[in-house]
N, C-alpha and C positions, 0 to 999 in steps of 0.2 A: 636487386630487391624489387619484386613484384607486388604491387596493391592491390589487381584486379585481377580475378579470372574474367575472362569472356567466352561465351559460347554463341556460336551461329544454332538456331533452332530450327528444323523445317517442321512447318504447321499444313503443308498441303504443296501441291503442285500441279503444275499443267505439262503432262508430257510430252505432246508434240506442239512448243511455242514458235511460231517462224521464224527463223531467224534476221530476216528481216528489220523486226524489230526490237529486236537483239543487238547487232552492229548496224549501225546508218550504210544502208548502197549494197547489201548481202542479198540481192534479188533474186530469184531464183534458185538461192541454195539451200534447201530445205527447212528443218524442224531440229530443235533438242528441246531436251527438258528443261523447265523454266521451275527451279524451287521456290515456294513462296515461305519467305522465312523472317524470323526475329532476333535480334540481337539482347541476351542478358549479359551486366555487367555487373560483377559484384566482387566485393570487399572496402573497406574500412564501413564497416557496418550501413551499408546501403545495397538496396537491387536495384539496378536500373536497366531500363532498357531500351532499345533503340527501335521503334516503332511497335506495333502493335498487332498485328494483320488485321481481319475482316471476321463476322459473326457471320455464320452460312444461314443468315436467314433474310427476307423481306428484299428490298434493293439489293444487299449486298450480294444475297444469294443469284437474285437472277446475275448480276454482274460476274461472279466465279463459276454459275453457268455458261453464261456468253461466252467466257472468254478458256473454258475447258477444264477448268478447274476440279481435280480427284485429291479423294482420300482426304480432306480437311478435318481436322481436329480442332478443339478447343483448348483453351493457352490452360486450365486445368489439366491436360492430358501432359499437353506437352511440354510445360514447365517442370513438372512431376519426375523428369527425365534426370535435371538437374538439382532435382530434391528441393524444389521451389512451389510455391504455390501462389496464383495471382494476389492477394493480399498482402504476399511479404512485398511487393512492387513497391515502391518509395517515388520511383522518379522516370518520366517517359518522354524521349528526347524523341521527337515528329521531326521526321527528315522532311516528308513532302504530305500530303493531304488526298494523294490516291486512294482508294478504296482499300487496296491491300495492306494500308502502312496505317492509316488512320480509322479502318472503320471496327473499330472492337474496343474502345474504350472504358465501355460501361463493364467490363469485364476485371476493370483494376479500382477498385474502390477507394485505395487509401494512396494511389498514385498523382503525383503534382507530375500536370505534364505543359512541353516546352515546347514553341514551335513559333517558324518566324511571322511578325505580322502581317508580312506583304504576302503570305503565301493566304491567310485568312481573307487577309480584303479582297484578293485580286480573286479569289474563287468567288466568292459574292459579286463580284463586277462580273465576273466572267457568264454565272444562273442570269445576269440581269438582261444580256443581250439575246439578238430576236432568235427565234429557234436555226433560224438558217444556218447560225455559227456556233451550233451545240458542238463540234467538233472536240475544239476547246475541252467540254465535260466528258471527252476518254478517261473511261478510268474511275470517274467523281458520284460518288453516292453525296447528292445535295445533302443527306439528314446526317451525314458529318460532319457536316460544316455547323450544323444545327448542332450536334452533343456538344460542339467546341466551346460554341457560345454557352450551351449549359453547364461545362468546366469552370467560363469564365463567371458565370452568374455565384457558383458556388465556392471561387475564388482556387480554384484547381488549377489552372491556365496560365502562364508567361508569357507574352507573345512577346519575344525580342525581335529588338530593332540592329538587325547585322550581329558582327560578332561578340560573345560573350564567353570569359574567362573563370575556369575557375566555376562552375556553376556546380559540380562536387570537384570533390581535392582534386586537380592533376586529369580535370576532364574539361573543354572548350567544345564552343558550337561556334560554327561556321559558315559564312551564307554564301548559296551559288544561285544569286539572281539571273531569274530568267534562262533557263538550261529547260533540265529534264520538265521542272514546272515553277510557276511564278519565283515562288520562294521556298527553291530549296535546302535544305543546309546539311553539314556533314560534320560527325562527332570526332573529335581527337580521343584520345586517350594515353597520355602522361605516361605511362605505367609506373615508372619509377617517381613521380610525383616532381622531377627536379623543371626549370624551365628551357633548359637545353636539352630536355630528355633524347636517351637515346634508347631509348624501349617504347616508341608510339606506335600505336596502333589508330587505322583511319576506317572508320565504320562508313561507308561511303551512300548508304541508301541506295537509288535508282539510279545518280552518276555515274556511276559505272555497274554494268548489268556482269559481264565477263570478263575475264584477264584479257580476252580478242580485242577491248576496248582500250585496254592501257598495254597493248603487245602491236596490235593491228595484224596487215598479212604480212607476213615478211617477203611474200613472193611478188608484192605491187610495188615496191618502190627499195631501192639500194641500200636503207639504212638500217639497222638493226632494229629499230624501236621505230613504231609512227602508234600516236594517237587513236583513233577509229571512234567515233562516239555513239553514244547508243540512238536507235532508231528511232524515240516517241520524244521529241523536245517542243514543250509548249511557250517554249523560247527560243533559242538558236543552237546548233550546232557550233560555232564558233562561241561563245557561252561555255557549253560543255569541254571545250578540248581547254579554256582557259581553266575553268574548274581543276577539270585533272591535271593542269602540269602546278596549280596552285597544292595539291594535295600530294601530288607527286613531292615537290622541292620540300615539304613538311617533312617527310619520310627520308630526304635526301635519297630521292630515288629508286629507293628500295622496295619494288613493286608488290611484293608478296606482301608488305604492313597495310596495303590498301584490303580492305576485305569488300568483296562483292557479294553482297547476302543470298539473290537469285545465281550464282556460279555453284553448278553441280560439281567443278572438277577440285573447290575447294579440298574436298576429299583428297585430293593427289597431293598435298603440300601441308593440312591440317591434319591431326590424329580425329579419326571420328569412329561411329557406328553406328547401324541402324537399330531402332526400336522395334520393339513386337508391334510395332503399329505401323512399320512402313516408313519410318521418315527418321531423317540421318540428325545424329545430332557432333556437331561438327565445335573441336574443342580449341578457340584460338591460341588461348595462353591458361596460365593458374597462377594464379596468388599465390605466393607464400604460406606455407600452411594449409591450401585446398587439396582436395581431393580430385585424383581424374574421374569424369564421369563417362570417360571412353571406354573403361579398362586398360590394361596396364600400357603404360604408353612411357616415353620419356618428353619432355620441354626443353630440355636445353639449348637445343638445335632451334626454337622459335621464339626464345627472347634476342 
């Protein structure tokens, strides 16, 4: 028994991303495409969703300029895919406070949105120091940080302190201090709502960019599996690979339940399809009584 569908969205992409920084130590080895995408989650009468992307306009747009950003749409286009519209949003779980994941807010009106404290302060500490170590603000549209505060002023806002249970039925938040960025955190999802579920689903945010990251090479070292963590950590590498085996043992192992939103090969293991607009929309699970929004497809094989 299923209570959520989920679906990965892409709202835009950069096609030739380095890979680089992509897998930590990948120098040299060229470019793939970098999807830039959102996570909805919906059933027992809520939409939520797992980050937000970016509005292609003022900061943000030079920033999806800079960094090659095509084809961007607005979360009206693209929710429309899954017969959603930004208003029915209820709930928005903020993995990290990058530009991609945090800067579109004003776009969900009637959504209470979650995100860990340490990851708001530490962005404010981080604006506060001298330009020499703007390094740190990879990524960071400051007047993010600013709508957050105007979430909070309007009482929109949770900023939790570590983990939180239960925050809707049979869904947990997570925190991976000090990794990809101060405070990032990564959503469970229950499916079956029990507390030993064995239908979780791990929406992972920026912890993990590719399955490269939770597969590694297999041709570097003797053992089937290593680690490999992604290449932008405004924390530690050592951070990140704790992260992922903490998210790993969640899933007992079972790699395919972590989902990487930026992974194009999602497509090879998820039923999806492209839009007339260009952008894949990629189907993790269904509820009980949902519809596929892929066309005709079967689930059984990905609970």
């Amino acid at each position: 028994m299923a209570s959520y569908s989920i679906w990965v969205l892409e709202y835009s992409a950069v096609e030739n991303y380095h890979k680089s920084g992509i897998v930590y130590g990948a120098h040299n080895q060229g470019f793939k495409k970098l999807p830039y995408c959102y996570v909805v989650i919906k059933g027992g009468g809520h939409v939520a969703m797992v980050d937000v992307g970016y509005n292609h306009k003022d900061y943000g747009k030079h920033l999806g300029d800079k960094f090659g950003v095509t084809n961007w749409h607005p979360p009206r286009d693209v929710l429309a895919e899954v017969g959603l519209k930004p208003e029915d949003v209820d709930t928005v779980f903020v993995t990290h406070a990058h530009f991609d994941h945090f800067g579109n807010v004003e776009d969900f009106p009637n959504a209470h949105f979650y995100i860990q404290e340490r990851e708001i302060a530490k962005w404010i500490w981080a604006m506060s120091l001298p330009e020499r170590m703007r390094w740190l603000m990879t990524a960071m549209d400051p007047s993010d940080i600013l709508r957050g505060v105007d979430l909070a002023k309007e009482g929109r806002l949770t900023c939790v302190d570590g983990a939180m249970e239960e925050v809707l039925p049979g869904i947990d938040l997570h925190p991976a201090y000090d990794t990809h960025t101060f405070g990032c955190m990564w959503v469970e999802v229950r499916n079956d709502g029990t507390a030993q579920s064995a239908d979780r689903w791990i929406l992972a945010g920026d912890l993990i960019y590719d399955f490269a990251n939770l597969e590694g090479d297999g041709d570097a070292v003797d053992v089937e599996t290593i680690y490999t963590p992604v290449g932008l950590a405004v924390g530690s590498q050592t951070n990140l690979l704790l992260a992922t085996e903490e998210m790993m043992k969640h899933v007992d192992y079972e790699s395919r339940r972590i989902i990487p939103i930026h992974e194009e090969r999602l497509k090879d293991t998820f039923p999806s399809r492209i839009s007339d607009k260009s952008l894949r929309i990629t189907e993790i699970c269904l509820a009980d009584g949902e519809t596929t929004k892929v066309g005709s497809s079967t689930h059984s094989s990905f609970r």
